[in-house]
C-alpha positions as CSV (number, residue, x, y, z in Angstrom):
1,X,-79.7,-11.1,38.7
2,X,-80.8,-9.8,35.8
3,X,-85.0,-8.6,34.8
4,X,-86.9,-9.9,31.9
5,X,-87.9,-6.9,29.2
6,X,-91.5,-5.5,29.9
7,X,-93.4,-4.2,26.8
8,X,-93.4,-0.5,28.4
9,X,-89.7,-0.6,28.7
10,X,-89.1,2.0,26.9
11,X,-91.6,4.5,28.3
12,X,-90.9,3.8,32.0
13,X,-88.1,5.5,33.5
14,X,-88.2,9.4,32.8
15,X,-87.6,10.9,36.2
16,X,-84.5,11.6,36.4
17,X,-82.9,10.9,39.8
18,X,-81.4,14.3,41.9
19,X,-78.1,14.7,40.1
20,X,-75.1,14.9,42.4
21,X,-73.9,17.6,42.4
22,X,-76.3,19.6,41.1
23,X,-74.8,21.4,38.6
24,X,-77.7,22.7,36.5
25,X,-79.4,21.9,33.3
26,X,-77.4,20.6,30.4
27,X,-78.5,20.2,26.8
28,X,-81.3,17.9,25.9
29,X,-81.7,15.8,22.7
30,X,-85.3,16.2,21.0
31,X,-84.9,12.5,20.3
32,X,-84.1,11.2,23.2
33,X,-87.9,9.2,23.9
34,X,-87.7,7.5,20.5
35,X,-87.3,3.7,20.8
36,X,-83.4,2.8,20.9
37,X,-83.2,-0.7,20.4
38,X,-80.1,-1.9,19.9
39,X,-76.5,-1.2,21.0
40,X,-73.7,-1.3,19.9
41,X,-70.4,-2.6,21.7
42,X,-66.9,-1.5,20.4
43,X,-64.8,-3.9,22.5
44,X,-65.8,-7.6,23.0
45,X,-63.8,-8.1,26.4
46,X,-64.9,-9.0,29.7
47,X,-67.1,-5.5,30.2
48,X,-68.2,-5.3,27.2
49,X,-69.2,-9.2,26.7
50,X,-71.2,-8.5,30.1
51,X,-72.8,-5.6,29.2
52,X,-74.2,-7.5,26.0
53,X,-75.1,-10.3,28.1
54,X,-77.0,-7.7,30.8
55,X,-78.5,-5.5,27.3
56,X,-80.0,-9.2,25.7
57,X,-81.4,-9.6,28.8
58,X,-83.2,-6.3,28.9
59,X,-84.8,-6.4,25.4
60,X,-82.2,-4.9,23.6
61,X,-79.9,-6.2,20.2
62,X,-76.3,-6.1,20.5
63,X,-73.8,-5.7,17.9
64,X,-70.5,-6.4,19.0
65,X,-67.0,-6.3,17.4
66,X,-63.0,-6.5,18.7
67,X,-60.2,-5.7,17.5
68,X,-59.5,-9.3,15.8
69,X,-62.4,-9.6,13.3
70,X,-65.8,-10.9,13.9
71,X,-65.0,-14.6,12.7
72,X,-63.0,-14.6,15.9
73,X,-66.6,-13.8,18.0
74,X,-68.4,-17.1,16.9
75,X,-68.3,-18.5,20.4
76,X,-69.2,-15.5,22.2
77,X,-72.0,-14.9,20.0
78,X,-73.2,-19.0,20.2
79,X,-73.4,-18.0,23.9
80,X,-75.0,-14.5,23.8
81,X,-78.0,-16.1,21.5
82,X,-79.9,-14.8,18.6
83,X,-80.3,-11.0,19.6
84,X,-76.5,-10.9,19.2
85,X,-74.5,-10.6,16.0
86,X,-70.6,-9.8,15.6
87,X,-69.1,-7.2,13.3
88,X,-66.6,-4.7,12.4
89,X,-66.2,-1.9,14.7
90,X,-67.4,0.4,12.0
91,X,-70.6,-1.7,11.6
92,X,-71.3,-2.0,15.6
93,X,-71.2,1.8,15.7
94,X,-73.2,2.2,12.4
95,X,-75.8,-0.5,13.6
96,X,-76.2,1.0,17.3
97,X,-78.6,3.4,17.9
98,X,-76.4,3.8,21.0
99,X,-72.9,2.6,21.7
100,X,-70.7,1.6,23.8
101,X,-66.8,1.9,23.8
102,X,-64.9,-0.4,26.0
103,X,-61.5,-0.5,24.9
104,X,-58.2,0.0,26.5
105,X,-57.4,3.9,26.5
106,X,-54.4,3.3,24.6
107,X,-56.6,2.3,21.4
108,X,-59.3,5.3,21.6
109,X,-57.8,6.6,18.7
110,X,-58.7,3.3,16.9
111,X,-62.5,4.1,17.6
112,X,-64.7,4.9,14.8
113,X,-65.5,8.4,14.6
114,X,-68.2,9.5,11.4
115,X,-70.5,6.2,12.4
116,X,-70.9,7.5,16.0
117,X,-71.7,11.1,14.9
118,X,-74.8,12.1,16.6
119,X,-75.0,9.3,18.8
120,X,-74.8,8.4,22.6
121,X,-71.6,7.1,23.3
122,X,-71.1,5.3,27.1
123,X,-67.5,4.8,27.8
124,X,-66.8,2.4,30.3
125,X,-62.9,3.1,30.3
126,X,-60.5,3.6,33.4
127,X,-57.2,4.9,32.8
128,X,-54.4,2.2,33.6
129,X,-51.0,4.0,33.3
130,X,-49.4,0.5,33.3
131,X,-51.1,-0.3,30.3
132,X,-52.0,2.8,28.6
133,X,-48.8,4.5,29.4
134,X,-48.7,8.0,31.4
135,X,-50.9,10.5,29.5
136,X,-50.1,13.9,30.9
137,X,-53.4,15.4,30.8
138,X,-54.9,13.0,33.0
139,X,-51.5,12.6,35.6
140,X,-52.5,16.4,36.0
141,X,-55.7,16.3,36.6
142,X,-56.5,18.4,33.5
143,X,-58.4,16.1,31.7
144,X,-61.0,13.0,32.5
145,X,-60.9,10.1,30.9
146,X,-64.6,10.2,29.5
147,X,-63.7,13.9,28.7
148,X,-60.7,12.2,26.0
149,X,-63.3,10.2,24.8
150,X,-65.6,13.0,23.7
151,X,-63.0,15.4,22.6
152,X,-62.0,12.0,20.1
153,X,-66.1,12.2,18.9
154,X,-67.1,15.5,19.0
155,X,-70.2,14.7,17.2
156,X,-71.4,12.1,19.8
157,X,-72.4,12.4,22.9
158,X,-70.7,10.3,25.4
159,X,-71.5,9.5,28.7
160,X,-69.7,7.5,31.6
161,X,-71.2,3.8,32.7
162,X,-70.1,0.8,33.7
163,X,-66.5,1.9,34.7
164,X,-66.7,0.9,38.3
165,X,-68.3,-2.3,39.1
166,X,-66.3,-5.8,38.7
167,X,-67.7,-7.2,35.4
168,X,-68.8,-9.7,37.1
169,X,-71.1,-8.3,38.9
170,X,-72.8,-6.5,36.0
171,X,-75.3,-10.1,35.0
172,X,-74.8,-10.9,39.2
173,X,-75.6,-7.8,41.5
174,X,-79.0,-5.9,40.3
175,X,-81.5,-6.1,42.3
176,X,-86.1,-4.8,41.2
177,X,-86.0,-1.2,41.9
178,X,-86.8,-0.4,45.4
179,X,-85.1,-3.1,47.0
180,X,-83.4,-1.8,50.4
181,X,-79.7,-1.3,49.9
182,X,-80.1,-1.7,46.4
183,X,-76.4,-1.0,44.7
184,X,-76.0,2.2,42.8
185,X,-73.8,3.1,39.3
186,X,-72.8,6.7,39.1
187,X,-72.7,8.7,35.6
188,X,-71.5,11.7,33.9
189,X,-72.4,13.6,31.0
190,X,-72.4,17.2,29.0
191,X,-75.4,15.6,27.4
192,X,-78.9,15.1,30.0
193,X,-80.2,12.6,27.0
194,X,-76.9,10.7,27.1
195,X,-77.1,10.3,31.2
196,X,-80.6,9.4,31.1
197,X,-80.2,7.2,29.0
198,X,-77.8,5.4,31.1
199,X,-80.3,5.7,34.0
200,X,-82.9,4.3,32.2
201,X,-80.2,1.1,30.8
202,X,-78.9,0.8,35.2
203,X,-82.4,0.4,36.4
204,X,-83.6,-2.1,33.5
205,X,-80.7,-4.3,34.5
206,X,-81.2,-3.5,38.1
207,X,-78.9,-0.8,39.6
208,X,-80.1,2.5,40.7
209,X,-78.2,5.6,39.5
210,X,-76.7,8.9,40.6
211,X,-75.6,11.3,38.3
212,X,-72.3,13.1,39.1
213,X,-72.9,16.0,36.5
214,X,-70.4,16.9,33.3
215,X,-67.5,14.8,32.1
216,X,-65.6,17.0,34.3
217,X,-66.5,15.7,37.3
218,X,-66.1,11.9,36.5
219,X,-62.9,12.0,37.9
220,X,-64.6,10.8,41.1
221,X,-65.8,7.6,40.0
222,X,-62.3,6.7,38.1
223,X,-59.3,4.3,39.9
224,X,-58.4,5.0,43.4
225,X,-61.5,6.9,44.1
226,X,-63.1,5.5,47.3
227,X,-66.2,4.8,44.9
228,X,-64.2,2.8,42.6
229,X,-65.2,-0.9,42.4
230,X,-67.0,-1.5,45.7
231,X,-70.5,-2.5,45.9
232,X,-72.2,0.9,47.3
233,X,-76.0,1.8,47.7
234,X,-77.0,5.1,46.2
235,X,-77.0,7.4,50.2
236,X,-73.1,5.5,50.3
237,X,-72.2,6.3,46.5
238,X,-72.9,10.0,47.0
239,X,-70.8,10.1,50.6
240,X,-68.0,8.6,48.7
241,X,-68.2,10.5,45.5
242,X,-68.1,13.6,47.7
243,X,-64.4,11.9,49.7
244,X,-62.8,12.1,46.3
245,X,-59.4,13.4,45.9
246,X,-58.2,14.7,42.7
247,X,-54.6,13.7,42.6
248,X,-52.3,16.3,40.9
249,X,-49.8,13.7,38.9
250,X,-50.2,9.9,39.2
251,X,-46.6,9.7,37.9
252,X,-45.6,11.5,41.1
């Protein structure tokens, strides 16, 4: 269930929620209240396709692109509607205010880098050693996922989102905030801008947040953590981001 825009969209959710854990104050962006109005969406698969659908719905204008060209897109975009236009993924990152990157990990090095400069960036990858082959770093536990991602854009500032819900239930599970039980998406950042803002996008489409802290600690919310992919309220989020276990070599 998704929520109609409201003209005040924009000004309405600036409390930030108790981060978890509370790891202090991170750098602000002096623009973050300016009017970001549209996204856009390097990867036109099912998360990404479902975030546009759950943005349109919100108010927002999606550009989205995949890795075939835009021509290939028509259909998607017949069924996404007029605030939705295909493109390049050079022109999706130059035509978002913000972005997001939902491609396989294998292909991060295939995302744009100078369009994004300066921009949010949420990544709503999971590491798949199956498909992405085994990347050392993250078998390890040295690196995050997310934390790839912004060391690829180091003029952007990326935040996670939307890595650990079923796509389907992005258009399907949000619920008007204060709803009992209401489900809860977590996110990470080095950026507070870059989190809020991906507060402020969960509760327009109906999901409460809680904000783990820096990249470094969104290891808890990535595959086979007990918060990855189940339906969880905000109270059963935080209980299960605190159960994670950081394994030492997924190859092992």
């Amino acid at each position: 269930m998704l929520f109609p825009a409201r003209p005040d969209c924009f000004a309405r959710f600036r409390m930030r929620l108790p981060a978890f854990p509370d790891l202090g104050t991170r750098p602000a962006h002096p623009w973050f209240d300016l009017d970001m109005t549209t996204i856009g969406i390097i990867g036109a698969g099912h998360i990404g396709s479902q975030v546009a659908r759950a943005a349109i719905t919100a108010g927002y204008d999606v550009v989205i692109s995949n890795s075939r060209g835009p021509e290939t897109l028509a259909d998607l975009i017949a069924d996404l509607g007029p605030k939705a236009r295909a493109a390049t993924a050079t022109d999706a990152a130059a035509a978002g205010d913000v972005a997001v990157v939902t491609v396989p990990l294998k292909a991060l090095e295939a995302v744009p880098v100078a369009p994004l400069a300066g921009k949010i960036v949420i990544d709503t990858n999971n590491y798949y050693f199956e498909r992405d082959g085994h990347i050392a770093s993250l078998d390890d536990g040295v690196d995050t996922v997310s934390g790839l991602l912004q060391a690829h854009l180091p003029e952007s500032r990326v935040a996670k989102g939307f890595n650990h819900i079923k796509f389907s239930d992005i258009t399907t599970d949000g619920t008007p905030a204060g709803t009992p039980g209401r489900r809860a998406l977590a996110t990470a950042s080095d950026f507070d801008d870059a989190a809020q803002f991906v507060e402020r996008l969960y509760d327009e489409i109906g999901f409460d947040t809680v904000n783990i802290g820096p990249l470094s600690e969104s290891w808890r919310v990535e595959r086979d953590q007990p918060a990855y992919v189940i339906p969880q309220n905000r109270e059963e989020l935080v209980a299960n981001l605190a159960k994670a276990e950081r394994a030492t070599s997924a190859a092992a």
